[in-house]
C-alpha positions in Angstrom: 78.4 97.1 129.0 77.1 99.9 131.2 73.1 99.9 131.7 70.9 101.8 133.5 68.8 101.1 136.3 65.9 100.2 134.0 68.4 97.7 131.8 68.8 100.0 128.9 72.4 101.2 127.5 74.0 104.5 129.1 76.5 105.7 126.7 78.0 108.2 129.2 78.7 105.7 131.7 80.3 103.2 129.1 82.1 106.0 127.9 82.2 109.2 129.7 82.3 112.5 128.9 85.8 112.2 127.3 84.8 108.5 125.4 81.8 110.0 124.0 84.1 113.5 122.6 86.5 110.9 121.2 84.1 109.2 119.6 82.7 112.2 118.3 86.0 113.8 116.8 87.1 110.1 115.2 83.5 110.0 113.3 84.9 113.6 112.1 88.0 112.1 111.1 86.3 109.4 109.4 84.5 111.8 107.0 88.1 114.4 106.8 89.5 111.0 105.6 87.0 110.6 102.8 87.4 114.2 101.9 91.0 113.7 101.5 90.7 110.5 99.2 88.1 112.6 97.3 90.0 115.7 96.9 93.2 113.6 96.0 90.9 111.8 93.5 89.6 114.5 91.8 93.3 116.3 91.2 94.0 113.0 89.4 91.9 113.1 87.2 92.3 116.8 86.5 95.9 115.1 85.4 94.8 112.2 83.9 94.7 114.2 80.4 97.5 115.8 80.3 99.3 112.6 82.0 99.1 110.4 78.7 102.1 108.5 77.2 102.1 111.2 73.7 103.0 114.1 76.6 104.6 112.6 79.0 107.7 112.8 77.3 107.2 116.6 78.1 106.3 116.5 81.7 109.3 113.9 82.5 111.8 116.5 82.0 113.6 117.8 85.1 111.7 121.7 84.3 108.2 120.7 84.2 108.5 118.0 87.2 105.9 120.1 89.2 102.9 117.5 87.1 104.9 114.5 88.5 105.3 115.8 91.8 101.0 117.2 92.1 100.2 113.3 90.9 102.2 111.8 93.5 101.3 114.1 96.3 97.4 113.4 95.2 98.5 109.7 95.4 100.0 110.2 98.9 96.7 112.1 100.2 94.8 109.3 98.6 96.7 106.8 100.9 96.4 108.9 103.9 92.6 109.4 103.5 91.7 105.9 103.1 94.2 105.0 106.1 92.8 107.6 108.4 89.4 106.9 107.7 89.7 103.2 108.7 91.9 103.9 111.7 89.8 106.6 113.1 86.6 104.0 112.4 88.7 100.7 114.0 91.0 102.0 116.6 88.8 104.9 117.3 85.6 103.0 118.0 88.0 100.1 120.1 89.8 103.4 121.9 86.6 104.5 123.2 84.9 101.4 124.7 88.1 99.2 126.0 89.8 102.4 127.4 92.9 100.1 127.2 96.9 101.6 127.5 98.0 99.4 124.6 95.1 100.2 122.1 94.9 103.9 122.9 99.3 104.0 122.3 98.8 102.4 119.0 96.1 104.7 118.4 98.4 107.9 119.6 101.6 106.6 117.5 98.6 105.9 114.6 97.4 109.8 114.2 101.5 111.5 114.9 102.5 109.2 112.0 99.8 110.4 109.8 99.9 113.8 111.2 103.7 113.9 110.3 102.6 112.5 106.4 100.7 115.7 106.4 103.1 117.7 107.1 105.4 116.2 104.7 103.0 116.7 102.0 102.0 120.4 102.9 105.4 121.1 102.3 105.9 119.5 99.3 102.7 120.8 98.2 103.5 124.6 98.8 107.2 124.1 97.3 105.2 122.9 94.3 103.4 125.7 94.3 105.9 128.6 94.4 107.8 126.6 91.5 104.4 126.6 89.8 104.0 130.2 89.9 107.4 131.6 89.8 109.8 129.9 87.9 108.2 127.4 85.8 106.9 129.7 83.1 110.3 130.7 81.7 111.4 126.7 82.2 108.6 125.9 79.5 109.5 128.6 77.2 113.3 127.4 77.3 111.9 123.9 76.4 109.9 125.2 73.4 112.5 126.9 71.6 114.7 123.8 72.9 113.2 121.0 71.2 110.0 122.0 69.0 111.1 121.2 65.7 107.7 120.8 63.7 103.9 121.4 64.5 103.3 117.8 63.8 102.9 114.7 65.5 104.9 112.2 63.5 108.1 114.0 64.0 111.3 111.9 65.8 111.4 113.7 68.8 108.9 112.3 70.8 109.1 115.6 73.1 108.7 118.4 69.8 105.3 115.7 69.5 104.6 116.1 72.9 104.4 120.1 72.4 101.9 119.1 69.9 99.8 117.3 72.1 99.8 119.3 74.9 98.1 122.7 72.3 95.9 119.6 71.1 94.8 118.6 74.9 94.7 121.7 77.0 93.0 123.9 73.6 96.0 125.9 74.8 99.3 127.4 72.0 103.1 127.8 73.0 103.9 129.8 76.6 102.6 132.6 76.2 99.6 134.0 75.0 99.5 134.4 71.4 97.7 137.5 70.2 100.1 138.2 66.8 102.6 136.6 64.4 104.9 137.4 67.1 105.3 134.9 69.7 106.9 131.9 71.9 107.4 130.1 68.5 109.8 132.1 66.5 112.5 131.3 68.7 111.9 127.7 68.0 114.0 125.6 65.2 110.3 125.5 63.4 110.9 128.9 62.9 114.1 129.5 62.7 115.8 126.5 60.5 113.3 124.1 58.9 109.5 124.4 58.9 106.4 125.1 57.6 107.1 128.6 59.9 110.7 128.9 58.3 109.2 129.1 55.1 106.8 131.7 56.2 103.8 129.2 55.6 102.5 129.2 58.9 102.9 131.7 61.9 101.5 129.0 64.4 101.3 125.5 64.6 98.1 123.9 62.9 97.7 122.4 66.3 96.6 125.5 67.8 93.7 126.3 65.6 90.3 125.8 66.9 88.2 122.5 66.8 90.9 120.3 65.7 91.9 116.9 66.9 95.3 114.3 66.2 93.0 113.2 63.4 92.2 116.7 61.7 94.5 119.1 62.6 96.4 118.6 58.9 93.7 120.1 57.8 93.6 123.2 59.8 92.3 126.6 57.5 95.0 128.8 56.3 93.0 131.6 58.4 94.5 130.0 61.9 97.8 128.8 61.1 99.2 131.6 58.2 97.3 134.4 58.8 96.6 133.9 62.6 93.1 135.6 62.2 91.7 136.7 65.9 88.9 133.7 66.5 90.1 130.8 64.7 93.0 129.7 67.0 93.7 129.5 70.9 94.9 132.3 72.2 95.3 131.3 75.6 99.1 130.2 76.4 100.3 126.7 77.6 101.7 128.0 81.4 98.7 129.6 82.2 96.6 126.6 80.9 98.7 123.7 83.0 98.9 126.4 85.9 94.9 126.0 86.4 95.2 121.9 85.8 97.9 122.0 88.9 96.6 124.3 91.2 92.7 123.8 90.7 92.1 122.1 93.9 95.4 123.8 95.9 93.4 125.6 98.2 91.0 122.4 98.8 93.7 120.5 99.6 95.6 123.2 102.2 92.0 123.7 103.7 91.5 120.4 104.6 95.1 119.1 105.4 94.9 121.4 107.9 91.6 120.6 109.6 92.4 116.8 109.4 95.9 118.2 111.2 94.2 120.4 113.5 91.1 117.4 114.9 94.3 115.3 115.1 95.7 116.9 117.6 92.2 117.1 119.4 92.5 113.4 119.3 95.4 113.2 120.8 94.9 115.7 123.3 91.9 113.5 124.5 94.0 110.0 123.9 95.9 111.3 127.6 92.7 112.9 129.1 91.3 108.9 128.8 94.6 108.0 130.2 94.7 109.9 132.7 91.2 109.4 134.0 91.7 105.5 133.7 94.7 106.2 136.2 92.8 108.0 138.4 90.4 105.5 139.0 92.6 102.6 139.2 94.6 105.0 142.0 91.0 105.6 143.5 90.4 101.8 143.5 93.3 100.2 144.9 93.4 103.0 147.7 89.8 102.1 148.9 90.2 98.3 148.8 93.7 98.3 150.5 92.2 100.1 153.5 91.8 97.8 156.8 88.9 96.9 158.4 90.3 96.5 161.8 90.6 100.2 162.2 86.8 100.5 162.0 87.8 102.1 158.3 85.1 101.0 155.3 85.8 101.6 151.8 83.9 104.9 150.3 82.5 103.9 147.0 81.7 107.5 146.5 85.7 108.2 145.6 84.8 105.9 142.7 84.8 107.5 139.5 
């Protein structure tokens, strides 16, 4: 351990200059790699609702895979957060004092790998995106009409249920906004073969109305369902409701991806600077101590770095 003249610890000669800026950007990393757990956290349970075995039966289907795909990336960043925050602490830390080639690589081959991962998930996540906001609207009416037979959720088909609990969940009804008797549903079978809609007694599914739950919504006034009086039902439509569930921390999670990718490769940059330096001396070293004697020649300690 590198002391002083007085005995105390000298940080920048046990380091250097570079050790103590690699030290510095790894205690950065440490707390980009709690963000990233956090971040991923948080999108999970933004999910976790709508993510329940009555609606999954919804969200399985190959047009609405964009809530599968946000709750594994979320998972992945999860991964990568807690994995980068314990590298950068462990091989960071061990980088910075020992100096050493094969510590240092591991460290190198440890950050491209998750840098890589991030990249990946970027991706992914802005592929996501775009399917979020430009094709996945229309998807979601398709499967209404599709497969909502009844504004129950008792019916056989676990997915015209799932439509159910999705208006239930998200205080959200069908695609769309609904602001009249004319809307995503009359396209449906509901509305169109058998139903309380077919038969003209509703306009809307009692799930819609306001304050009702699975336990109430039978009970739903005539005022919401028949008549579809303005204030007594949820006007806001399905797409734009499970848009703001996906998406809420989107920009939190490019932000910081980023940043973590951006310090990465300041880490890496400094991983060969250490390297480098560490050659130097050992180059500096061996040339002093190999010169002879006998021509009157004395090692100069003052090439030492």
């Amino acid at each position: 351990m590198a002391t002083d003249q007085g005995g105390t610890f000298d940080p920048f000669k046990q380091f250097g200059i570079f050790g103590i800026a690699f030290l510095i950007i790894n205690a950065v990393l440490v707390f980009m790699g709690l963000g990233l757990v956090t971040v991923g956290a948080q999108t999970l349970n933004e999910l976790s609702k709508i993510n329940s075995e009555n609606i999954k039966p919804l969200l399985e289907l190959d047009s609405v895979q964009a809530v599968v795909m946000v709750t594994t990336l979320s998972i992945i960043l999860i991964v990568i957060g807690i994995v980068l925050t314990l590298g950068a602490f462990g091989l960071g830390i061990a980088g910075a004092y020992f100096k050493k080639k094969f510590i240092l690589l591991q460290y190198a081959i440890f950050v491209l790998i998750l840098l890589l991962m991030k990249i990946v998930v970027i991706a992914l996540w802005f592929t996501m995106k775009n399917e979020v906001e430009t094709d996945m609207q229309g998807k979601m009416v398709t499967l209404l009409q599709s497969y909502y037979l009844d504004d129950t959720t008792t019916n056989n088909n676990t997915i015209s249920n799932a439509w159910n609990y999705l208006f239930l969940t998200l205080d959200c009804c069908g695609v769309n906004p609904v602001i009249s008797t004319t809307n995503d549903f009359d396209g449906t079978s509901w509305c169109t073969t058998s139903g309380s809609c077919q038969a003209t007694a509703s306009q809307i599914p009692k799930t819609c109305c306001f304050n009702v739950n699975k336990n109430n919504y039978t009970s739903a006034p005539s005022a919401c369902h028949a008549s579809v009086d303005p204030g007594t039902y949820n006007t806001k439509g399905c797409y734009a409701a499970l848009k703001e569930k996906l998406l809420y921390h989107s920009l939190s999670i490019i932000v910081l991806a980023l940043t973590t990718m951006f310090i990465e490769v300041k880490a890496l940059s400094l991983v060969f600077l250490i390297r480098g330096k560490n050659r130097h001396q050992c180059l500096t070293l061996c040339r002093n101590m190999c010169v002879s004697p006998s021509v009157g020649v004395a090692p100069d300690k003052n090439r030492w770095i």
